[in-house]
C-alpha positions in Angstrom: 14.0 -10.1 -13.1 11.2 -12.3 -13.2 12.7 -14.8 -10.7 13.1 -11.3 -8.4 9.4 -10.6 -8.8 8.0 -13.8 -7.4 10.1 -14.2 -4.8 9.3 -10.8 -3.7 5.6 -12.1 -3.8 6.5 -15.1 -1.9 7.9 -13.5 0.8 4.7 -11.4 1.0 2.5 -14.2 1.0 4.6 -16.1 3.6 5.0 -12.9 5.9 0.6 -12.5 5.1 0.2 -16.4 6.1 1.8 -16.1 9.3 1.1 -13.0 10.6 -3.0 -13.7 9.8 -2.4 -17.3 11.5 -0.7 -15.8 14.6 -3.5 -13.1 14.7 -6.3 -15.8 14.4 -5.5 -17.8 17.3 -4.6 -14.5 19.4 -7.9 -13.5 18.8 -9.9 -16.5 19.1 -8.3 -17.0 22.1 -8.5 -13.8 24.0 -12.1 -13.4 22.7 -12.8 -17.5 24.6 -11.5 -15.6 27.8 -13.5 -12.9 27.7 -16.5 -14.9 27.5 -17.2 -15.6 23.9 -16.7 -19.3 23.0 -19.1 -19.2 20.3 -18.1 -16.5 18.5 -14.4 -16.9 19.1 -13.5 -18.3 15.7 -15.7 -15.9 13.9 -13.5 -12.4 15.9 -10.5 -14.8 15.2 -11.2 -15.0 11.7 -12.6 -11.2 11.5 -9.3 -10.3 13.1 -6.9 -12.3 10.4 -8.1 -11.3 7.5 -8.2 -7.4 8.8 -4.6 -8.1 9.2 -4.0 -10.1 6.2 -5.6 -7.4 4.2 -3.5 -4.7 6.2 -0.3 -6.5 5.1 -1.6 -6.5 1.5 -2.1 -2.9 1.3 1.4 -2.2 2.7 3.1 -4.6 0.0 1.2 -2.7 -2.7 2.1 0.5 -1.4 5.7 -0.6 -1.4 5.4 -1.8 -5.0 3.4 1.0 -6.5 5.9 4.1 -4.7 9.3 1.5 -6.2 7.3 1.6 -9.8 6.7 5.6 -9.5 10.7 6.3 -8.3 11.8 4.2 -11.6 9.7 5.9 -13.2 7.0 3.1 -15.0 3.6 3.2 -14.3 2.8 0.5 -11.0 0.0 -1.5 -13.1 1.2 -2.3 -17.1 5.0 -0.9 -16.1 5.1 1.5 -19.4 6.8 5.0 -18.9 5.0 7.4 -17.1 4.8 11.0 -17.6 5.2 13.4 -14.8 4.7 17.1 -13.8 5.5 19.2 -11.5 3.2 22.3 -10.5 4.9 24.9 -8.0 3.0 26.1 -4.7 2.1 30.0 -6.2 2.9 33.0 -3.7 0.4 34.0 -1.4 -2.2 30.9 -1.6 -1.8 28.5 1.6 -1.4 25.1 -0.9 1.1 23.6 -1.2 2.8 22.0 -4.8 1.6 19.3 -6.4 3.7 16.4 -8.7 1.3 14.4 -11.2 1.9 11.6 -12.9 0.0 9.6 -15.9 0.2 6.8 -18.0 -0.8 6.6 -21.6 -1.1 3.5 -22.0 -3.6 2.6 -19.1 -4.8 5.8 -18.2 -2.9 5.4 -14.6 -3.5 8.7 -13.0 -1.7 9.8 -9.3 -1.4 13.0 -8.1 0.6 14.2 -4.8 1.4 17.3 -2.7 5.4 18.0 -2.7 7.1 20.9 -1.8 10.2 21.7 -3.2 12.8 24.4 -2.6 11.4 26.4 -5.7 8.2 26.2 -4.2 7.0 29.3 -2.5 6.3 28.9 1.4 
């Protein structure tokens, strides 16, 4: 399982380092042709980590949403506790399923609608 884990995070990082690599030298390049030879580097750079950081967020989204379908909490993986609270007739909400960790104090809370849920 562990072996699953860091190659997961391998592939992430690999995917991260060349996507932010491509993206620097896109960007320091069209930046030189529009005029900016000094500061190409620094909108190259600017660009890759915005990308980088991009890529990061959607690997952590990925890991956190796998973690709340199993059912253990995304940061010390301990069982998580969830509820689900029903949209009520008549108010324009929707319904709501929460889940929270005792051990760490995780705390997420969503909209979902269900078929119980009043429309």
């Amino acid at each position: 399982m562990q072996a699953l884990r860091y190659g997961g995070l391998l592939a992430w990082c690999a995917l991260t380092v060349l996507a932010a690599s491509a993206w620097f030298v896109t960007g320091t390049r069209v930046s030189a042709r529009l005029g900016f030879d000094a500061a190409a580097p620094g909108i190259g750079l600017i660009v890759a980590v915005a990308v980088a950081f991009t890529i990061w967020r959607w690997g952590r989204a990925d890991r956190d949403a796998g973690a709340l379908d199993r059912g253990a909490c995304p940061r010390c993986s301990s069982p998580l506790t969830s509820r689900h609270e029903h949209a009520l007739p008549g108010v324009r909400s929707e319904g709501q399923i929460e889940w929270r960790c005792p051990a760490c104090a995780f705390e997420r809370i969503e909209p979902l609608t269900c078929e119980r849920c009043a429309t």
